[in-house]
N, C-alpha and C positions, 0 to 999 in steps of 0.2 A: 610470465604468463600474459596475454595478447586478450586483455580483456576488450569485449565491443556493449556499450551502454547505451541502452533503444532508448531512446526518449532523453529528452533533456530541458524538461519540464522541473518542477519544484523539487521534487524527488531524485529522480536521478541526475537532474543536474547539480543537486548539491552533492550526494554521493560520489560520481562521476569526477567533478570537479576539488574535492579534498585529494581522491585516491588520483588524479593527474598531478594536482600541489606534490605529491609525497614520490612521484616519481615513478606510477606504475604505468605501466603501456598500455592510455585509453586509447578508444574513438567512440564516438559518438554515431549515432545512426540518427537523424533526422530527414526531416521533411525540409524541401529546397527553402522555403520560409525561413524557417530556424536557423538553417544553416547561414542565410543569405545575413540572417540579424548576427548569430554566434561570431562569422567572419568579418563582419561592420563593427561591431562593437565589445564583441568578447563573451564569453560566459562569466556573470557579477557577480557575485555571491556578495550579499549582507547580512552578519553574523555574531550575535556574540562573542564567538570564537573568534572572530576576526574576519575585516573583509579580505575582498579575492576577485581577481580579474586576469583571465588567462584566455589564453587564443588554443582552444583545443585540437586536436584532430577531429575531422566530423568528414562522416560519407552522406549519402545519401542511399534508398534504396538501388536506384538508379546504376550504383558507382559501387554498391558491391559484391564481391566476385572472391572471397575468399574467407577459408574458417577461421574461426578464433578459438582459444581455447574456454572461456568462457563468458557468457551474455547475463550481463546485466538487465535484466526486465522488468520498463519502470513505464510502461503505459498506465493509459485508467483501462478499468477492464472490457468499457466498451469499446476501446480499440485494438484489443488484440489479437479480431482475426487478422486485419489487413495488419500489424505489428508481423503476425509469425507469417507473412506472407511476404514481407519486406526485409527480414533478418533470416529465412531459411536458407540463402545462400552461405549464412556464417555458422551451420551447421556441419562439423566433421564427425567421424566414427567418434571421438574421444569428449565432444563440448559437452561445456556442463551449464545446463540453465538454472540463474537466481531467481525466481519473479521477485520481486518487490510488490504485488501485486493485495489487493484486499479480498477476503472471502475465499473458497475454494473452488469454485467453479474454473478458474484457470490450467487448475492441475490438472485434471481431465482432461484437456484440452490442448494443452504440453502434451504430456504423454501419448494422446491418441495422433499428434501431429509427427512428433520428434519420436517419441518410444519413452516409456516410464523411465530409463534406466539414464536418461538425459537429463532427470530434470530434477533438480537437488528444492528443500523448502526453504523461504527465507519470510524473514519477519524484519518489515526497517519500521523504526520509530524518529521521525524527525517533524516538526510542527513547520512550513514552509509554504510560499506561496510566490507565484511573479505576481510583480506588483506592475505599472502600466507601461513602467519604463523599459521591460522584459527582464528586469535583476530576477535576481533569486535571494526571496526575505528570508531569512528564518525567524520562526515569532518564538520561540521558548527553545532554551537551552540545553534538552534532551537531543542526543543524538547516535543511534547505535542501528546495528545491523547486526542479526546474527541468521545462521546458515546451517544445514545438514544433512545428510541422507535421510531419506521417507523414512527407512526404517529403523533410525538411531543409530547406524553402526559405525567408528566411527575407521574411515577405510583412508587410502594414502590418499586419495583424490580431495578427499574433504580438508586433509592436512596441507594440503599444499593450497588449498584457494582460502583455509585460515593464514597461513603463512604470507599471504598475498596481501591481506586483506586490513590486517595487522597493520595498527603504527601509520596509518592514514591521517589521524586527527579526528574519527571518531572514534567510540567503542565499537567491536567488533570479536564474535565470538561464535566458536561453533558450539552446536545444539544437540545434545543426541536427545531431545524429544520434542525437534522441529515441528510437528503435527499439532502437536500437543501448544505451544505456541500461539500458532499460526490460528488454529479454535480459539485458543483463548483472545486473540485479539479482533478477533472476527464477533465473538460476542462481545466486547466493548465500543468496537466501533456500531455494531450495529444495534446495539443499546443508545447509543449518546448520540449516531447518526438518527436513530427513529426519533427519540422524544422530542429531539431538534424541530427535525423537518413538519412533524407532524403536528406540535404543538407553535411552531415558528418561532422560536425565540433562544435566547441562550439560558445555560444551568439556574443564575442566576432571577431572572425574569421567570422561566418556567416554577423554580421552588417560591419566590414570591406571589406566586396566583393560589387561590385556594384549588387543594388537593392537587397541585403541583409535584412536589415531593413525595406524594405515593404512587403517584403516574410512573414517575422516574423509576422508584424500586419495582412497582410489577414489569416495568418494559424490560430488566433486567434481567427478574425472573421468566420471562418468560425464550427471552434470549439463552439463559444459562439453561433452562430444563432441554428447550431444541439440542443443546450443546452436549447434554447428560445423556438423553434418547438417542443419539448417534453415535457413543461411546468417548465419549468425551468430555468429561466431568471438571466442572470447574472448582476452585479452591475455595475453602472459605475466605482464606488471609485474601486472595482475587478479590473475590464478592464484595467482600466488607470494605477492603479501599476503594473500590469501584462505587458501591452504593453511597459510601462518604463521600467521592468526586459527584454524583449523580446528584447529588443534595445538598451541595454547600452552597449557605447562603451569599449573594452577592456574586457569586462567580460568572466570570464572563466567557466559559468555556463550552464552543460550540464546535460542533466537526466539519472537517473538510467539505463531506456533501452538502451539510445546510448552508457554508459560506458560498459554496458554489450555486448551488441554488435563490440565495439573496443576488447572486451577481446575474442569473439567469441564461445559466450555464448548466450545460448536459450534467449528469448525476446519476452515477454508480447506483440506482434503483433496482436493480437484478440482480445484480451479483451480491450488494451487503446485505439487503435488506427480503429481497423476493427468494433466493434462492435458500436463503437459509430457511424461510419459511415453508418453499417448498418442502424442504429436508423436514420439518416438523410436522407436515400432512402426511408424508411417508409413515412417519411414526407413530403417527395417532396423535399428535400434541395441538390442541387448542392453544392457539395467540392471538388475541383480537383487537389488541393494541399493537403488535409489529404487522399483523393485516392493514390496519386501519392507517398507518402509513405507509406501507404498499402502495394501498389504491391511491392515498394522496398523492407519493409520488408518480401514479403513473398518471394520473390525472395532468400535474406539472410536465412532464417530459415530452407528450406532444406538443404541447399549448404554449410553450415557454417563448 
C-alpha cells in the first residue's frame, strides 16, 4: 500500500516516520521549506521509544502528479483547505483518507471535496512537538492511532489499511465506532484546550487558584452536554478519568493549543473550541465558559 503523509509536522512526522522505520511505502507531501530542512538534515525523531533519523521520501505539491492508495492527514485544521488543494492530485477512484485531524469540521469538508465514501475516521493520540532544532520530541509515552469506517462496518478496505498499519512501533487499531472516538476526544481536547487558554495557565496552576477545580469540571460539563445534544454521549468511566485529569493537583498538563499560543503561534480556535460551540447553539445548549474562551481566543488570533 503506497501511503502519502501530508504534513510532517509533530504528528505526522512521527507517525509517518515509525511506519517508514517498519518498512512501509511512505512519502511525505511538504512545503519546499520542509522539504529543503527533511533533505539537509533528516526527519529526527526524539522518543522514549527510541530515537530515529531517516532521509524519507518527500514531494512537494509541486511534484505531485500521481495517486496513492492512502493519505495520511496530519495538517492543523486551519490549513486544510490549501492541504486538500495540494494532495488532490493523489486522489484515485479507490484512496482512502485518515485525518489525524482535531474536532469535526474536517469531515465535512473531506467528503464535500473528495466524496463521503473517501474518507475513513481516525483518532491519533501522541503528546509531541518540534523543538527549535526542527526534531520531532515526543513528551509522554502514549502512542496509538486507531481508524474506521463512518459507519462501523467493518469492510476489506479497513482490513487491509489495519494490516498496513500494524507492527509499525506504535499501537494501532481499527474502530468500529470511529465517530464515537473521534466526539469523545474532541470533548477532551476541547475541555483542557479551553480551561487552558482561557484561564492561561496549566491543570496544575489553574486547580491551585481559588475555584479553579470547579472551572475545570463545569468546562467539561459543558463540553460533554454539546456532545450529549448531537448524539453522542459520553461515558461515565470517560467523565470521571477526565475530571480526575482536569483536577489534579500539581499537574503540569496543558494542551497543544495553549502551548502554541504561549509560543504565539496560530491556534486551532474554530475548529476545537468555536465549532463545537456552534454545534451547541444549534441545539439549544448554553456554554459560557467554552464562549468565554472563544472570544479569548479570537481576541489572540488577530493580534498575536
Amino acid at each position: 500500500m503506497r501511503i502519502l503523509v501530508v504534513g510532517a509536522g509533530a504528528v505526522g512526522g512521527y507517525f509517518g516516520a515509525r511506519l517508514a522505520e517498519a518498512g512501509r511505502d511512505i512519502t511525505f507531501l511538504v512545503r519546499a521549506r520542509r522539504a529543503d530542512e527533511l533533505k539537509a538534515s533528516g526527519l529526527q525523531i526524539l522518543s522514549p521509544h527510541g530515537d530515529l533519523t531517516l532521509h524519507p521520501k518527500v514531494v512537494t505539491a509541486q511534484q505531485l502528479s500521481e495517486p496513492y492508495d492512502l493519505i495520511l492527514l496530519s495538517v492543523k485544521s486551519y490549513a486544510i483547505a490549501s492541504a486538500m488543494d495540494d494532495f488532490a492530485p493523489a486522489i484515485g477512484p479507490r484512496a482512502m483518507i485518515i485525518p489525524m485531524l482535531n474536532g469535526m469540521r474536517h469531515m465535512d469538508l473531506l467528503a464535500e471535496r473528495f466524496g463521503a465514501d473517501s474518507v475513513l475516521g481516525g483518532v491519533c493520540r501522541v503528546s509531541a512537538e518540534i523543538d527549535a532544532e526542527g526534531r520531532i520530541k515526543q513528551l509522554a509515552g502514549f502512542q496509538s492511532l486507531s481508524y474506521g469506517e463512518v459507519d462501523g462496518a467493518r469492510t476489506a478496505r479497513i482490513e487491509s489499511v489495519d494490516a498496513t498499519l500494524r507492527g509499525a512501533g506504535f499501537d494501532a487499531s481499527i474502530s468500529e465506532d470511529i465517530m464515537g472516538a473521534m466526539w469523545q476526544k474532541w470533548v477532551q481536547l476541547s475541555s483542557l484546550g479551553g480551561i487552558n487558554c482561557l484561564l492561561r495557565g496549566s491543570i496544575g496552576q489553574i486547580v491551585d487558584a481559588p475555584g479553579g477545580a470547579d472551572l475545570s469540571v463545569s468546562m467539561i460539563k459543558e463540553c460533554a452536554g454539546i456532545a450529549n445534544a448531537c448524539g453522542h454521549p459520553q461515558t461515565e468511566a470517560f467523565l470521571a478519568q477526565h475530571q480526575a485529569a482536569l483536577t489534579a493537583k500539581g499537574s503540569p498538563l496543558t494542551s497543544s493549543m495553549y502551548r502554541d499560543l504561549q509560543k504565539g503561534l496560530p491556534v486551532e480556535a474554530d475548529t476545537i473550541v468555536g465549532d463545537l460551540l456552534r454545534r451547541g447553539k444549534m441545539n439549544g445548549i448554553s456554554s459560557p465558559l467554552l464562549e468565554a474562551a472563544f472570544v479569548s481566543l479570537s481576541i489572540y488570533q488577530p493580534g498575536r
